[in-house]
C-alpha positions as CSV (number, residue, x, y, z in Angstrom):
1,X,-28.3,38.3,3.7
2,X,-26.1,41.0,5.5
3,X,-23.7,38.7,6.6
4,X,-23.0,36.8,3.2
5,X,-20.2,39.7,2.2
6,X,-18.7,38.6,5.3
7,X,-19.0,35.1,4.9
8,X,-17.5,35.6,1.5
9,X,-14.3,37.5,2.7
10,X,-14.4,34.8,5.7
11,X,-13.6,32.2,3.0
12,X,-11.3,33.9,0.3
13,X,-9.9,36.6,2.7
14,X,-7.5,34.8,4.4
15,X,-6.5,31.0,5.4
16,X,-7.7,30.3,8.9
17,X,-6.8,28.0,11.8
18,X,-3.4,27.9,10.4
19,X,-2.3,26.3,14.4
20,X,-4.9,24.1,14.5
21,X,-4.1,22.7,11.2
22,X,-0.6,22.4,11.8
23,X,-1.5,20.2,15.1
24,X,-3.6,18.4,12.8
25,X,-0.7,17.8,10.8
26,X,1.6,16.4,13.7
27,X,-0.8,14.5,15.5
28,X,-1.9,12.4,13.1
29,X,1.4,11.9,11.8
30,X,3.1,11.4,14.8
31,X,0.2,9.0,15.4
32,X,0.5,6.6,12.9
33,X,4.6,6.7,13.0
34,X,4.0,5.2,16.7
35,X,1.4,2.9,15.1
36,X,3.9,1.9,12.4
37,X,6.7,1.3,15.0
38,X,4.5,-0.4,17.7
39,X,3.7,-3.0,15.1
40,X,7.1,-3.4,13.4
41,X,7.1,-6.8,15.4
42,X,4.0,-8.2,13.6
43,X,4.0,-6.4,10.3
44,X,4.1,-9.9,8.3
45,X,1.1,-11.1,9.9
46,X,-1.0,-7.9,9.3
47,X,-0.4,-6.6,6.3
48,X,2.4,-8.8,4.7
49,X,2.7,-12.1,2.2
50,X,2.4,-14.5,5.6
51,X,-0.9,-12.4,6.7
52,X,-3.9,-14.9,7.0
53,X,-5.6,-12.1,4.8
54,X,-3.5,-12.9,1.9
55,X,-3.0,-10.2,-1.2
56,X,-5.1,-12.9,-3.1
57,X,-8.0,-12.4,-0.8
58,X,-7.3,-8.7,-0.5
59,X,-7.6,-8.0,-3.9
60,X,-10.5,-10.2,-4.3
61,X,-12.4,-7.9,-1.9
62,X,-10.9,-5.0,-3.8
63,X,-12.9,-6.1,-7.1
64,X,-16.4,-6.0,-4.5
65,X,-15.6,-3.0,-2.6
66,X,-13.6,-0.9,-5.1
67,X,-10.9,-0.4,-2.3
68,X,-7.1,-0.2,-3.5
69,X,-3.6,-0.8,-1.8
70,X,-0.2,0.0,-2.7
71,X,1.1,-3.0,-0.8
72,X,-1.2,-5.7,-3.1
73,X,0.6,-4.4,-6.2
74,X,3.3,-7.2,-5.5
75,X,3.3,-10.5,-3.3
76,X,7.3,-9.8,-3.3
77,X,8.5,-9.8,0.6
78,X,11.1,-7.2,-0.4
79,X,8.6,-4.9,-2.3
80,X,6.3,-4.9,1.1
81,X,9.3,-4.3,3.3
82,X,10.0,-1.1,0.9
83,X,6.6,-0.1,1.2
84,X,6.6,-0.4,4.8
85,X,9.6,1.5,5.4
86,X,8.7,4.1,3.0
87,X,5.3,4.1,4.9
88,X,7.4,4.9,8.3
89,X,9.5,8.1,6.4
90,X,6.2,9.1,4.7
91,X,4.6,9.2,8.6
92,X,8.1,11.3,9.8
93,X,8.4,13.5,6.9
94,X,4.2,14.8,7.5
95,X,4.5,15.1,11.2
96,X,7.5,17.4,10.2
97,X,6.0,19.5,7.7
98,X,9.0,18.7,4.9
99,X,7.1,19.4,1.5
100,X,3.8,19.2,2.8
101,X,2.0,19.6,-0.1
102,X,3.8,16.5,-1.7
103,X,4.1,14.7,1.6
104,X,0.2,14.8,2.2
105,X,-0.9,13.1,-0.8
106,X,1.7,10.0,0.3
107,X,0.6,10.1,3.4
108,X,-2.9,9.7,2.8
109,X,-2.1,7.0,0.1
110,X,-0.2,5.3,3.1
111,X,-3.2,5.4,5.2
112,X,-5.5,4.1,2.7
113,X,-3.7,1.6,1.4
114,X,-2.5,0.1,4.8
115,X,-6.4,0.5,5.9
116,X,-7.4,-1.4,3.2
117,X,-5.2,-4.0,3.2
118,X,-6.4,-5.0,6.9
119,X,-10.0,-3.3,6.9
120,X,-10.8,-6.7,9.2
121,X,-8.5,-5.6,11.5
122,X,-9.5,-1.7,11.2
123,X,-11.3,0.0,14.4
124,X,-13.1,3.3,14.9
125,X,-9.6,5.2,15.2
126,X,-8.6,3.8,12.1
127,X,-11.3,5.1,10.4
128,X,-11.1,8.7,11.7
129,X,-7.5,8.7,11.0
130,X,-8.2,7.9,7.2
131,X,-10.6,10.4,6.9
132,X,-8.3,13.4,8.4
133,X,-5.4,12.3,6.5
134,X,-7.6,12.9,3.4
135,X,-8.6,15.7,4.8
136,X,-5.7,17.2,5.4
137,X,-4.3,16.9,2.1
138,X,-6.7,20.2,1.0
139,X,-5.1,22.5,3.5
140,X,-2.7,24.2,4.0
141,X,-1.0,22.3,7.7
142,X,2.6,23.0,6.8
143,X,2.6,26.6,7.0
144,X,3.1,26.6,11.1
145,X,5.7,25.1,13.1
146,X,6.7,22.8,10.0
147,X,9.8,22.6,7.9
148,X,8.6,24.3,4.8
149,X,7.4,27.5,7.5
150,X,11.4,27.5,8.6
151,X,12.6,27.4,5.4
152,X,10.4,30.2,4.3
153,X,11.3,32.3,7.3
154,X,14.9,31.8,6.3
155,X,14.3,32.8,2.6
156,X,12.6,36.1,4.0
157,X,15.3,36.8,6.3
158,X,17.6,36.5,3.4
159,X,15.9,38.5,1.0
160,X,14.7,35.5,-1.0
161,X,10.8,35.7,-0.2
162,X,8.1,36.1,-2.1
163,X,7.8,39.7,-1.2
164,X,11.5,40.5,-2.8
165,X,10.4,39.0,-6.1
166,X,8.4,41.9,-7.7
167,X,10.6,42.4,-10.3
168,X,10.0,39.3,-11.2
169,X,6.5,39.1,-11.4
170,X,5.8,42.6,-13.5
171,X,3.7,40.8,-16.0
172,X,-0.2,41.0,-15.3
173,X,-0.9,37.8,-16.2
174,X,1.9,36.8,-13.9
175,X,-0.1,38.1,-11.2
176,X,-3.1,37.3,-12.1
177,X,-2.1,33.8,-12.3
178,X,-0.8,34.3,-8.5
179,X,-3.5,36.0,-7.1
180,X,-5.5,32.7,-8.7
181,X,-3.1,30.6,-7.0
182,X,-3.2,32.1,-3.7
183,X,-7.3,32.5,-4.0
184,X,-7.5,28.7,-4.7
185,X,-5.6,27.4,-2.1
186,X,-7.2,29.8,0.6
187,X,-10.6,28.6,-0.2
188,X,-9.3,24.5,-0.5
189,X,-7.9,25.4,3.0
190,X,-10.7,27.0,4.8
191,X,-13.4,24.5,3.0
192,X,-10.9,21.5,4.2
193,X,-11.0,23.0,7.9
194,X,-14.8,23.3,7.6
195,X,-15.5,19.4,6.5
196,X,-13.0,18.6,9.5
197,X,-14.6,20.6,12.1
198,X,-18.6,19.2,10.4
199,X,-17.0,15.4,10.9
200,X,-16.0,15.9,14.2
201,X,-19.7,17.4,14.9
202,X,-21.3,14.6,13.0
203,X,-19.1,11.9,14.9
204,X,-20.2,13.4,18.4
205,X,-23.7,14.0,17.4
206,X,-24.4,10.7,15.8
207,X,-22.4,8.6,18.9
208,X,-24.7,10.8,20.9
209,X,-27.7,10.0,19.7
210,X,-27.2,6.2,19.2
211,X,-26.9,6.4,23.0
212,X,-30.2,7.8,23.5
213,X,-32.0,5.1,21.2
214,X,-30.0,2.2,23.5
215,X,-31.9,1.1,27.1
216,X,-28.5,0.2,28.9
217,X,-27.4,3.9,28.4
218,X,-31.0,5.1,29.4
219,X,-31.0,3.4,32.5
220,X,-27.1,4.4,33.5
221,X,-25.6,0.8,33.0
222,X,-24.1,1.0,30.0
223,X,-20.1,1.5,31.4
224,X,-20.4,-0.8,33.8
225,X,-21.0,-3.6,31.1
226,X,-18.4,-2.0,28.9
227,X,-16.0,-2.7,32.0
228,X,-16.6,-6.0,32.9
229,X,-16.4,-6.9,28.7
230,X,-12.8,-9.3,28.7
231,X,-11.7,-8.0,25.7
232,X,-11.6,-4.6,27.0
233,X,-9.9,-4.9,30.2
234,X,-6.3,-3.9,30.0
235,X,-6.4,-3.8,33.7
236,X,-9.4,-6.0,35.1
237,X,-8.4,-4.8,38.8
238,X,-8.7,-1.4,37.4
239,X,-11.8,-2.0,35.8
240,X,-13.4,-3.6,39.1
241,X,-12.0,-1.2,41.4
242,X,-13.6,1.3,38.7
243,X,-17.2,-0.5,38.3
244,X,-17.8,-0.6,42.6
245,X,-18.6,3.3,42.1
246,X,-22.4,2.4,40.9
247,X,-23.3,6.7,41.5
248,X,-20.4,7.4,39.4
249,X,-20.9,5.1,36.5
250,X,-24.4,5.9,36.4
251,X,-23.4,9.5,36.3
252,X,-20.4,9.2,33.9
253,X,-23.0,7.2,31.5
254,X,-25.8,10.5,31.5
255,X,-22.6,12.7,31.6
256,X,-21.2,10.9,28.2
257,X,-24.4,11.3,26.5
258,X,-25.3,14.8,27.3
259,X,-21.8,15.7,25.8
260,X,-22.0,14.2,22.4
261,X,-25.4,15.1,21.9
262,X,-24.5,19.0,23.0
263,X,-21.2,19.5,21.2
264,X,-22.1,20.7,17.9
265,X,-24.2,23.3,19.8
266,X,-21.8,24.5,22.0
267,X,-19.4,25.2,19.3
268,X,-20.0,29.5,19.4
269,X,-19.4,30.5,22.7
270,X,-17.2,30.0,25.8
271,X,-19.2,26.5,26.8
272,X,-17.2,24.7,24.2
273,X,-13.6,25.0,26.8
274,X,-15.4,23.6,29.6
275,X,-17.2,20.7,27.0
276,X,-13.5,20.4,25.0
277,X,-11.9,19.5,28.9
278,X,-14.5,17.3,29.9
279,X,-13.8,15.3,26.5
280,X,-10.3,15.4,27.5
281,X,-10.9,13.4,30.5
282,X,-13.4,11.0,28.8
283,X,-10.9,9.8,26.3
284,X,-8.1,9.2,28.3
285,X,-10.4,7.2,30.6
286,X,-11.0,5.4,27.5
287,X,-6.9,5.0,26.4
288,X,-6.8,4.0,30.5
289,X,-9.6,1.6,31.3
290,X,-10.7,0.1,28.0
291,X,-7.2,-0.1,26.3
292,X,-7.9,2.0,23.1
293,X,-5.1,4.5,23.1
294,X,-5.2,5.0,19.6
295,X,-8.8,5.8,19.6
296,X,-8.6,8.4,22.2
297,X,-5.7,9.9,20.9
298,X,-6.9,10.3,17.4
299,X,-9.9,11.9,18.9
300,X,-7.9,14.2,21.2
301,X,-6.0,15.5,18.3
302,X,-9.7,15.9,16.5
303,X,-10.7,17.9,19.1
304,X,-8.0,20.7,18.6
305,X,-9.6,21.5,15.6
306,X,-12.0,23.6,17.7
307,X,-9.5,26.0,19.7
308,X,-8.9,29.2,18.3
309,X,-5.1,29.8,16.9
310,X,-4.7,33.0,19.8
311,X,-4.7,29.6,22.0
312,X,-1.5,28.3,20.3
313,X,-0.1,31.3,19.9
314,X,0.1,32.0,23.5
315,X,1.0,28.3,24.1
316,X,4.0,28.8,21.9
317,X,4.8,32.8,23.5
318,X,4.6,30.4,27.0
319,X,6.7,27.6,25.6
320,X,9.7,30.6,24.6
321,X,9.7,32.3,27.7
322,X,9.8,29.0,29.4
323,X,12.6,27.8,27.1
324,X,14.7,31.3,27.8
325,X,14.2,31.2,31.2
326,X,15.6,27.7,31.3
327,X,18.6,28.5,29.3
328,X,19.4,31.4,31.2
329,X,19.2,30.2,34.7
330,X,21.4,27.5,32.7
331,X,24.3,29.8,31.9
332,X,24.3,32.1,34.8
333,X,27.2,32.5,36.5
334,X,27.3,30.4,40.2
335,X,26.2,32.5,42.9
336,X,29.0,33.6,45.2
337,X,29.5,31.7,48.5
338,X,30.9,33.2,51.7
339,X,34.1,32.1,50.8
340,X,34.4,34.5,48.3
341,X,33.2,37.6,50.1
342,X,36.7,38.7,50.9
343,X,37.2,42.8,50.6
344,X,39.5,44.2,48.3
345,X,43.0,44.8,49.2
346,X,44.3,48.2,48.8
347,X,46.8,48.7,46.0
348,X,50.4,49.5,48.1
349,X,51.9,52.7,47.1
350,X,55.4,53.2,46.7
């Protein structure tokens, strides 16, 4: 009972993991703009009027499921090729933080409704990437290293901010009214980054114990089937060379499970860097040798939920420095050769 004032302030003090939202924000956004691209090719036959899915069957499945799409609204060609170009702005605009609040609630209609149109198609990555971008519209992601933070800094520089309005703002209600304001979207924020951080756990934790109930993964075998399946095998002479190291697989497969089970654990003290690496490595193995780069990436990006915003802050310091020292070895001046080290004549008198 001691700690609920603290708990209290921890939610309505202040809006935390400000950094960690905001790589939230241009992960998953810059995510599904390269999803968007990569399939410009075959748009038609996924979502479009020539899909085998037709809208006809779509919305059939709508009236079952009580899923929606924006791109069932019309079997026009025209109206899906404005929808999927506004789907590829929408994607751009979130990943750079341009009227985030607004920008949010599009992009998560975009997700949805392009989810839903193709659920046969959908995979696990799909699904967590629907679920952050609803998510994410609760918090507050474009208040770092977004637009609407630059334009903001500018209007402070300039005088413009909201600290140079109180003349403005004299009434009590006024305030009141503000103070509200501010209260509600601190809490939305901090409860949003809380859900995110719980479906990350529950993802880990339930994948982990899944593993434990199945005998392939009890017995160490359960990669090396994964490898030799054909329709994960972006690189079968990868995946051979790969499934010869019986020791490692075996380990890899104990190694996996022990993860996921321990993550939601590990969560409160130093352990979780070392777990967060090790994570790291597993899902780009995964992007590698299996050929699910947009699982592992929307993972990844999941995962940064979990490191504290003093990590990006000092990434950022690093990334400055880095950036000065760059432009300034840039623009000094040539270093003088030995051609140029010729003394100073003296000035002749008259």
């Amino acid at each position: 009972m001691d700690r609920v004032p603290a708990l209290y302030a921890l939610l309505i003090g202040r809006p935390v993991s400000l950094y960690a939202a905001a790589v939230l924000r241009i992960g998953y956004g810059l995510l599904y703009l390269v999803f968007l691209l990569r399939e410009f090719p075959h748009r038609d036959e996924i979502w479009g009027p020539g899909s085998p899915w037709t809208p006809a069957l779509a919305r059939t499945l709508f009236d079952q499921t009580g899923w929606a799409s924006l791109l069932t609204l019309s079997d026009s060609r025209a109206y899906f090729e404005f929808c999927y170009a506004a789907a590829v702005a929408t994607s751009a605009l979130f990943m750079l933080g341009w009227r985030t609040r607004a920008v949010s609630v599009l992009f998560a209609a975009v997700v949805a409704s392009f989810h839903a149109r193709a659920i046969f198609m959908t995979d696990g990555g799909d699904n967590l990437i629907l679920l952050m971008a609803v998510y994410l519209v609760f918090t507050a992601c474009g208040r770092r290293w977004s637009l609407d933070a630059r334009r903001d800094a500018l209007r402070a520089a300039a005088g413009r901010g909201e600290g140079d309005r109180p003349h403005r703002e004299t009434g009590v209600l006024r305030r009141h009214v503000r103070d509200a304001r501010l209260t509600a979207v601190t809490v939305l924020h901090n409860c949003g980054m809380l859900v995110i951080a719980a479906q990350v756990c529950f993802l880990y934790g339930s994948a982990g114990l899944y593993k434990v109930q199945g005998g392939t993964w009890g017995n160490g075998t359960a990669l090396h089937y994964a490898l030799n399946l054909h329709l994960f095998q972006p690189w079968p002479a990868l995946s051979g060379m790969v499934d010869e190291h019986e020791v490692l697989i075996t380990a890899a497969c104990y190694l996996t499970v022990l993860l996921q089970v321990a993550f939601p654990f590990v969560l409160f003290g130093r352990l979780k860097y070392p777990v967060l690496a090790m994570l790291l490595v597993m899902h780009v193995s995964i992007a590698v040798l299996m050929g699910l780069p947009l699982f592992s990436a929307a993972m990844i990006v999941a995962d940064a939920v979990f490191l504290p915003d003093g990590f990006y802050r000092s990434l950022a310091g690093w990334w400055r420095r880095a950036t000065r020292r760059g432009g300034a070895a840039a623009t000094a001046p040539p270093p003088r050769t030995e051609a140029t080290l010729v003394p100073v004549q003296a000035t002749p008198t008259a």
